[in-house]
One Martini backbone bead per residue (centre of mass of N, CA, C, O) as a GRO file, in nm:
protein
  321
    1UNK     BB    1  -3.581   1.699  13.353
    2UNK     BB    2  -3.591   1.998  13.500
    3UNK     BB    3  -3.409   2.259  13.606
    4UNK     BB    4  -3.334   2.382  13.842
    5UNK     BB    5  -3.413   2.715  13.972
    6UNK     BB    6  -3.313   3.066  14.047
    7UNK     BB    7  -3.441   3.286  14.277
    8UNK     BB    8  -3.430   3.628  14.328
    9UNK     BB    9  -3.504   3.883  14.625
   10UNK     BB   10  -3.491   4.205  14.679
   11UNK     BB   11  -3.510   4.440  14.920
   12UNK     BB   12  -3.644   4.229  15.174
   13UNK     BB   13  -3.683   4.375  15.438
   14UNK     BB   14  -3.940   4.245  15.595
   15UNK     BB   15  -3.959   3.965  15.526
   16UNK     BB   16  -4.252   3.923  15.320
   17UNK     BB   17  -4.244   3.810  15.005
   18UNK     BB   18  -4.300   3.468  15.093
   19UNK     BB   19  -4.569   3.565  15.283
   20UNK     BB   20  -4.789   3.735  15.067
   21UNK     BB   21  -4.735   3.508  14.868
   22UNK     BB   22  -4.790   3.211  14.630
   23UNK     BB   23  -4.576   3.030  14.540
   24UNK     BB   24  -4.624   2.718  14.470
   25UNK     BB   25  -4.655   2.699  14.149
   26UNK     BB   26  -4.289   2.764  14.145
   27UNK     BB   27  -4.145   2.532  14.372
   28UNK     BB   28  -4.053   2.281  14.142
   29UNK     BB   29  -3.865   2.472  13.978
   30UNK     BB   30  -3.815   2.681  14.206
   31UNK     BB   31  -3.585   2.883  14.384
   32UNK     BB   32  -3.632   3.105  14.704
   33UNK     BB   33  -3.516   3.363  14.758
   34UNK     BB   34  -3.423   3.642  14.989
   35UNK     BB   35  -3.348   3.979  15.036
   36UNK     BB   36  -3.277   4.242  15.293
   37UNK     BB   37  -3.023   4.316  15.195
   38UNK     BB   38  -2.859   4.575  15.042
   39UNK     BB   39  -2.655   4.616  14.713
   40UNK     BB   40  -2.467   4.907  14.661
   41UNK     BB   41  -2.308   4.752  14.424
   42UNK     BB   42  -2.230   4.609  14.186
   43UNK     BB   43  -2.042   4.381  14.284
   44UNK     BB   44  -2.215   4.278  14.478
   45UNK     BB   45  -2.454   4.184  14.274
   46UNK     BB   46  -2.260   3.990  14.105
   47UNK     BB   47  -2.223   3.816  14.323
   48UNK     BB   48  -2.515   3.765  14.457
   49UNK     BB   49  -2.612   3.646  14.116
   50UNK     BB   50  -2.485   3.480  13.953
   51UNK     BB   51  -2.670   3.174  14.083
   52UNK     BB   52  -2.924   3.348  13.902
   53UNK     BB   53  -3.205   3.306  13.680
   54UNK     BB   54  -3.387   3.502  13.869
   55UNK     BB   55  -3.481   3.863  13.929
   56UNK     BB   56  -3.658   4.039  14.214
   57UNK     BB   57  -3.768   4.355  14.178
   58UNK     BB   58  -3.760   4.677  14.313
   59UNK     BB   59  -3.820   4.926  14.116
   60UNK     BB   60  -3.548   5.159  14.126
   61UNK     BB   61  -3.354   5.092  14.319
   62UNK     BB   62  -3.183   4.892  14.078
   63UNK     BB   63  -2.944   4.874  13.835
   64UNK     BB   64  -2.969   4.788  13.542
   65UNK     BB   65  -2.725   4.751  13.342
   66UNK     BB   66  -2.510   4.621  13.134
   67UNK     BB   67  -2.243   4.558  13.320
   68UNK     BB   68  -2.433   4.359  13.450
   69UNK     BB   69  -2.562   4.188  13.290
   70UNK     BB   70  -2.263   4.065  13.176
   71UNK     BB   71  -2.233   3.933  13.487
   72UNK     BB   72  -2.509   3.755  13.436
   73UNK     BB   73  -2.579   3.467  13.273
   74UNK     BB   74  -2.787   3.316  13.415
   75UNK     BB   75  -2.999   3.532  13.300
   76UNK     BB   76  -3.353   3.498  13.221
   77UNK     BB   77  -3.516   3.666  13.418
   78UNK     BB   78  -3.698   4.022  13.482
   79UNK     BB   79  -3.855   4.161  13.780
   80UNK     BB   80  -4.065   4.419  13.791
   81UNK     BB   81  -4.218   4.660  13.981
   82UNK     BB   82  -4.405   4.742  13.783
   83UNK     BB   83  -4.438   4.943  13.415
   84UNK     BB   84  -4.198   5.146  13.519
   85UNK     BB   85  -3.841   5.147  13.392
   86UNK     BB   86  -3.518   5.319  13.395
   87UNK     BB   87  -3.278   5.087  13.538
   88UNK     BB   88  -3.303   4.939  13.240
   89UNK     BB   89  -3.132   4.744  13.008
   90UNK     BB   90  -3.298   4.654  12.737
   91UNK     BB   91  -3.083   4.597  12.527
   92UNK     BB   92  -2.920   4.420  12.702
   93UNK     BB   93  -3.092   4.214  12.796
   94UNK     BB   94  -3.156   4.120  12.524
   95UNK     BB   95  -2.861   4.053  12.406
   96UNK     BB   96  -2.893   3.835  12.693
   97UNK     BB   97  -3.140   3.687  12.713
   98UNK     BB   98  -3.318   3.893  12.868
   99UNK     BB   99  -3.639   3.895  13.042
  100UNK     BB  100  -3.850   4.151  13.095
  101UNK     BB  101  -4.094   4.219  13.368
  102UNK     BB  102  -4.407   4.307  13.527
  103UNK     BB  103  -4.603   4.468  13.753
  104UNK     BB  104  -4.855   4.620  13.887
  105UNK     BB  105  -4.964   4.933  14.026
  106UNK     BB  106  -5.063   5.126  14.280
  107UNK     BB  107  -5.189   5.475  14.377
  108UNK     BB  108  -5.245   5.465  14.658
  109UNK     BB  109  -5.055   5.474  14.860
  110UNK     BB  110  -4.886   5.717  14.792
  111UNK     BB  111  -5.189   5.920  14.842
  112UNK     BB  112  -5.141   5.824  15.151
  113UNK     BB  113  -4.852   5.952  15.186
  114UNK     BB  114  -4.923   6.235  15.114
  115UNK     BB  115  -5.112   6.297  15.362
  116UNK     BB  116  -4.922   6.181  15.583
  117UNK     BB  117  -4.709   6.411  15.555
  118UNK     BB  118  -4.883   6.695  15.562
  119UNK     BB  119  -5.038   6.620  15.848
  120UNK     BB  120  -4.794   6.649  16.011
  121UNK     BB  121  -4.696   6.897  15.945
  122UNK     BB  122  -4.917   7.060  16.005
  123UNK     BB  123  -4.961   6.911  16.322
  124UNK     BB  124  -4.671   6.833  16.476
  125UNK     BB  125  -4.680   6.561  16.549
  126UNK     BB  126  -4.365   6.454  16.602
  127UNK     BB  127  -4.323   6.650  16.808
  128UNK     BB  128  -4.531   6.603  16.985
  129UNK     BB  129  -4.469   6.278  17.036
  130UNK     BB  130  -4.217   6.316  17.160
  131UNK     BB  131  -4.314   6.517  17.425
  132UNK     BB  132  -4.509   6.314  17.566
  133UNK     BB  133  -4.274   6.042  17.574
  134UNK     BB  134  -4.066   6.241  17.750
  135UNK     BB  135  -4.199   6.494  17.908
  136UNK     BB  136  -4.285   6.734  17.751
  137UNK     BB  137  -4.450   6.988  17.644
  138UNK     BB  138  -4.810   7.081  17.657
  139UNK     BB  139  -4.785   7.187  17.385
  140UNK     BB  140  -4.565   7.353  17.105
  141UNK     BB  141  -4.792   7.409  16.843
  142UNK     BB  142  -4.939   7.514  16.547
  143UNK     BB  143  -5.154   7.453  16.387
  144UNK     BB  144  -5.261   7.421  15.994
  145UNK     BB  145  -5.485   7.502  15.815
  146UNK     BB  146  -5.666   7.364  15.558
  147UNK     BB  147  -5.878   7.535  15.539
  148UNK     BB  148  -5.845   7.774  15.267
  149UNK     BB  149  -5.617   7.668  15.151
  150UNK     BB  150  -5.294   7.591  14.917
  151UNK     BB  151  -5.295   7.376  14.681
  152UNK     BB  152  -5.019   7.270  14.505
  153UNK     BB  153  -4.982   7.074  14.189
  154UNK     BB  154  -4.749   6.868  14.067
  155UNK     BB  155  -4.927   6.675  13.845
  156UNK     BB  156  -5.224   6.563  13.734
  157UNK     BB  157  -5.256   6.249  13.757
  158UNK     BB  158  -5.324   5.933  13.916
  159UNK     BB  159  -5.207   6.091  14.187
  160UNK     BB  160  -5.268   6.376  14.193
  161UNK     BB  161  -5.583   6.357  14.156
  162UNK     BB  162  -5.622   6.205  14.427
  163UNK     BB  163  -5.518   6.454  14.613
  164UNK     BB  164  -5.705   6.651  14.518
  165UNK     BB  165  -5.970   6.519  14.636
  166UNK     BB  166  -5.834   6.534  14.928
  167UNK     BB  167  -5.842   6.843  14.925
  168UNK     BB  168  -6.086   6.941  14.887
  169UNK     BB  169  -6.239   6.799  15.135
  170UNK     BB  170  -6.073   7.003  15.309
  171UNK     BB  171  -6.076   7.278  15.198
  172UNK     BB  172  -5.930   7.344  14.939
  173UNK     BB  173  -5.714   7.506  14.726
  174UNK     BB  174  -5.643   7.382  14.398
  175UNK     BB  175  -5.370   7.369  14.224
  176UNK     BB  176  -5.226   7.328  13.902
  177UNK     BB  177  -4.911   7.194  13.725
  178UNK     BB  178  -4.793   7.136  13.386
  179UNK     BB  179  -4.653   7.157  13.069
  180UNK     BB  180  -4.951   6.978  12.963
  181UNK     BB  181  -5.172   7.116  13.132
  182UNK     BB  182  -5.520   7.111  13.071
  183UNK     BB  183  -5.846   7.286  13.099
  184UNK     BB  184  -5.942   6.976  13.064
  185UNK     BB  185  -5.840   6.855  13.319
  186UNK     BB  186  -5.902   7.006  13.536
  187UNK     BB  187  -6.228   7.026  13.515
  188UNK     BB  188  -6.210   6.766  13.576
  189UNK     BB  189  -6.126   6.734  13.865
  190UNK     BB  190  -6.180   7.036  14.004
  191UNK     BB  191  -5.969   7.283  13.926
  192UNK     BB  192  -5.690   7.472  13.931
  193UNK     BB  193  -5.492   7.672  13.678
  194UNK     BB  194  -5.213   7.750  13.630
  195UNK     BB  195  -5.013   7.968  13.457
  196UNK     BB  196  -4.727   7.903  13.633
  197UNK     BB  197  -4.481   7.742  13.813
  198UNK     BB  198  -4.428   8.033  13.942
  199UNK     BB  199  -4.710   8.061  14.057
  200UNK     BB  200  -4.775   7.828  14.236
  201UNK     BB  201  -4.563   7.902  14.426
  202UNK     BB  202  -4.616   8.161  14.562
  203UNK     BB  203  -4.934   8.048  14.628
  204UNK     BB  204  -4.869   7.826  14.827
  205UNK     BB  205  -4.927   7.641  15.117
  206UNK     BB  206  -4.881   7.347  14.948
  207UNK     BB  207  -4.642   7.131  14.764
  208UNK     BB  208  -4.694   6.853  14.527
  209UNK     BB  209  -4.534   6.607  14.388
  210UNK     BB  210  -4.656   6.447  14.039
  211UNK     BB  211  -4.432   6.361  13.882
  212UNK     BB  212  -4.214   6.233  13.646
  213UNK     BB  213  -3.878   6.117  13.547
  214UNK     BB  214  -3.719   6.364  13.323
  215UNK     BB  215  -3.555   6.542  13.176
  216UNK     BB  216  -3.749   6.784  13.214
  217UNK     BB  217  -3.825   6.680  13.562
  218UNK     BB  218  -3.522   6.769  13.589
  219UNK     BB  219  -3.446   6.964  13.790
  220UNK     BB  220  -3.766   7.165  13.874
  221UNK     BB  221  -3.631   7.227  14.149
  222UNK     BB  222  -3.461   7.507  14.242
  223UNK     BB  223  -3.349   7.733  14.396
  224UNK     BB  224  -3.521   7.956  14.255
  225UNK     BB  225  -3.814   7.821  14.301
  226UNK     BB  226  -3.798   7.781  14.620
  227UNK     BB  227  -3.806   8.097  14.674
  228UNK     BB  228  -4.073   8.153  14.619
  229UNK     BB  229  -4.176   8.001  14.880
  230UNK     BB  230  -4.252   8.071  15.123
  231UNK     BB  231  -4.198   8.032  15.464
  232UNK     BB  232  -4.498   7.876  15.542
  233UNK     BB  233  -4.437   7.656  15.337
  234UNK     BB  234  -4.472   7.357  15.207
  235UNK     BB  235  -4.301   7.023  15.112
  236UNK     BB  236  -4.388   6.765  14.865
  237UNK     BB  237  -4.173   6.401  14.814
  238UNK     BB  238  -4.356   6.121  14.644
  239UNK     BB  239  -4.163   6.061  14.391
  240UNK     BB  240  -3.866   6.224  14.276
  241UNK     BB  241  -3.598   6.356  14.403
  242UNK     BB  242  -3.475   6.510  14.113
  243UNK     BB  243  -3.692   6.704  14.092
  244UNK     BB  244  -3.526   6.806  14.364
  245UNK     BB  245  -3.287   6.989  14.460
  246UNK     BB  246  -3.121   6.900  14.718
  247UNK     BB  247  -2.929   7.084  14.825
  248UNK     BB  248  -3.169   7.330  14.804
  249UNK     BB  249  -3.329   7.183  15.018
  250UNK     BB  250  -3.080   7.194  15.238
  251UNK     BB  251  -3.116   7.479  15.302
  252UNK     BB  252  -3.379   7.606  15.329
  253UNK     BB  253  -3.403   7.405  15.587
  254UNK     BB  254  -3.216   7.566  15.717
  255UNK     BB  255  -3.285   7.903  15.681
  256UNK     BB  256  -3.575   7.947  15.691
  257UNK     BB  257  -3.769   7.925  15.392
  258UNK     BB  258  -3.922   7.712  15.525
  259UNK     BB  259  -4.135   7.506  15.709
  260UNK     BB  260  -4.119   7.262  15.549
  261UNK     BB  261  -4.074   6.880  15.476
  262UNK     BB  262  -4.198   6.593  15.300
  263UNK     BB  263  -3.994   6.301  15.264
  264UNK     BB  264  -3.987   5.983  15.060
  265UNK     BB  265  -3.713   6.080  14.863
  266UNK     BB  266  -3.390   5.984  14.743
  267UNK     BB  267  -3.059   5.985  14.606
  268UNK     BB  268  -3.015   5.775  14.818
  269UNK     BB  269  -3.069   5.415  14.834
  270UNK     BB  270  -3.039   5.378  15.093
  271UNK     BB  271  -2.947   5.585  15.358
  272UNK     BB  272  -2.682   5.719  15.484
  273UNK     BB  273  -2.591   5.739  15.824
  274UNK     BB  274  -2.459   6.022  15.656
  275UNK     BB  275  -2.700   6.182  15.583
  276UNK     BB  276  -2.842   6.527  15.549
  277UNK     BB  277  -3.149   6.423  15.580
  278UNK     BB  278  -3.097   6.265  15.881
  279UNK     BB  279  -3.115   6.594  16.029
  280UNK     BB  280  -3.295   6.802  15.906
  281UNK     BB  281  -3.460   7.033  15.945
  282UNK     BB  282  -3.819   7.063  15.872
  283UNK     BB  283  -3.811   6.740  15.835
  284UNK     BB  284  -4.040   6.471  15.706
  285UNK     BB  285  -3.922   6.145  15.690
  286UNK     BB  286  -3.917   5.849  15.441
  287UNK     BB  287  -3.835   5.516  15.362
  288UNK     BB  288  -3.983   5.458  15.120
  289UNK     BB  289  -4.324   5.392  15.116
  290UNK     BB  290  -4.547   5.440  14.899
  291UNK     BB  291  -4.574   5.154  14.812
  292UNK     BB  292  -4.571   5.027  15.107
  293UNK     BB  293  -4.799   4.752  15.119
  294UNK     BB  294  -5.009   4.474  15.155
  295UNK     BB  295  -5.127   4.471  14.889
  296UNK     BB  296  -4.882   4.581  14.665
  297UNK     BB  297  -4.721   4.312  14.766
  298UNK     BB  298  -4.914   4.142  14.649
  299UNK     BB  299  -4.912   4.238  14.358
  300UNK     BB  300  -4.600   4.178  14.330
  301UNK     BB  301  -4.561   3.913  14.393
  302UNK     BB  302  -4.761   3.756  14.252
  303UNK     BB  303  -4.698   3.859  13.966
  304UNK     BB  304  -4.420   3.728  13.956
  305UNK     BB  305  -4.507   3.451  13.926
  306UNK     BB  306  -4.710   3.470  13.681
  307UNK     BB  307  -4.428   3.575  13.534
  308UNK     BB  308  -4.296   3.297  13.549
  309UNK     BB  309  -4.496   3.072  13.479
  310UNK     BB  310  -4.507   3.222  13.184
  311UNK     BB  311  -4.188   3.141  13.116
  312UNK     BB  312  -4.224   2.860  13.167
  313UNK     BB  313  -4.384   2.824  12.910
  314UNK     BB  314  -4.308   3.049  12.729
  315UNK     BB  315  -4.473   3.297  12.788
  316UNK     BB  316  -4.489   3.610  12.844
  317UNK     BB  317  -4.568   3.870  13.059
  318UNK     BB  318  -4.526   4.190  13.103
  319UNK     BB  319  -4.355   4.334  12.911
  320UNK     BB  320  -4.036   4.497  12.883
  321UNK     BB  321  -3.907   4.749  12.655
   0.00000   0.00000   0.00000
């Protein structure tokens, strides 16, 4: 008989990992925990998995280094949700004969996520229903237009293209700019090419980054860039933090150099109870929801399953590294 295995599933907040999905396929050979609660460094990590032969990590939240992996013996499949992640060091991994899995991860939550971001901030959302339910002024805002406003959209890839064509339906214009974006591609999908970077942030009334993080678009809006903007645009950012560099976008939101943002991405995750970003004005924040949907969450922890099932048969697919 086949010895059972334990597998950690991290950060299920919502504590809905084990019931959105269904284990019992590999509940014969596997025991599954769950943790609520995030684990905010190595050492924590490596105390609560050690006695842990699989486990099921959410996005790019946990970096697993080599010195963690190091410290994890019994680790021998380790699954994220999606197919490209940069916090596995996939050679050590290898090295300690640890099998890395991913999952198919959807661009709706997301894209979804990133227009009520924009349209609670057009239209004060925020403000208004807090002064309603506390018995404040009847109307303290006046919303913003999106029809004819412009829409600038820093990546145009399977995210930013599906914000487009939610941009155009409600009578935007949109431009759009990235380092290889070519005028086959905006025409593809029925928008305008910026000249340059600083020409799309100049002239845009709402900008949102859909761009992946790597050295070229790590910290490609800072200080001078943000300065670009209008004091009247908002700035959109459900891609990752590190595009945009943290501090220079906190003083610009305390001098009102901006009208707004809205970020659902952040430089330490979860955020500490005394991070600058859970006070700064002019900011409408949500703790990383991008991806946090009902779907997104079936298709992460299911096809977790069928990462173990195929695992234990000899097989594995979705592998990464």
């Amino acid at each position: 008989m086949r010895p059972r295995l334990r597998c950690a599933v991290l950060d299920d907040f919502q504590t809905v990992a084990t019931e959105i999905a269904d284990w019992s396929p590999v509940t014969e050979d596997v025991d599954v925990v769950s943790f609520a609660e995030h684990f905010a460094d190595e050492d924590a990590l490596a105390k609560a998995l050690a006695d842990y032969d699989i486990v099921v990590t959410l996005r790019e939240r946990v970096p697993f280094p080599a010195s963690l992996l190091a410290r994890l013996p019994r680790l021998k499949l380790l699954i994220a949700s999606g197919m490209r992640n940069s916090v596995i060091d996939y050679a050590a991994a290898e090295a300690h004969g640890v099998t890395v899995c991913g999952t198919a991860s959807s661009s709706t939550p997301p894209v979804e996520l990133t227009w009520a971001l924009l349209l609670g901030l057009a239209r004060g959302l925020v403000t208004e229903h807090n002064a309603l339910r506390a018995g404040g002024p009847w109307q303290s805002t006046v919303g913003v237009d999106l029809h004819g406003a412009r829409l600038g959209l820093l990546g145009l890839g399977k995210i930013g293209s599906r914000v487009a064509g939610i941009g155009l339906a409600f009578g935007m214009r949109v431009t759009a700019w990235s380092q290889n974006l070519t005028k086959e591609r905006v025409d593809e999908v029925g928008v305008e090419l910026a000249c340059s970077k600083e020409e799309l942030l100049a002239n845009s009334d709402f900008v949102s980054v859909h761009l992946a993080l790597s050295e070229r678009t790590r910290g490609l809006l800072g200080a001078p860039e943000l300065a670009l903007l209008k004091p009247t645009a908002y700035l959109i950012n459900t891609s990752r933090a590190a595009i945009v560099d943290q501090d220079a976008l906190l003083a610009a939101l305390h001098e009102g150099r901006l009208a707004g943002a809205g970020v659902d991405v952040f430089d330490v995750e979860p955020l500490p109870a005394d991070h600058p970003m859970r006070t700064a004005p002019r900011l409408l924040a949500t703790p990383h929801l991008g991806y946090v949907s009902r779907a997104n969450y079936a298709t992460y922890y299911g096809q977790a399953v069928e990462d173990i099932q195929a695992y234990l048969a000899g097989a594995p697919v979705r592998r990464l590294g």
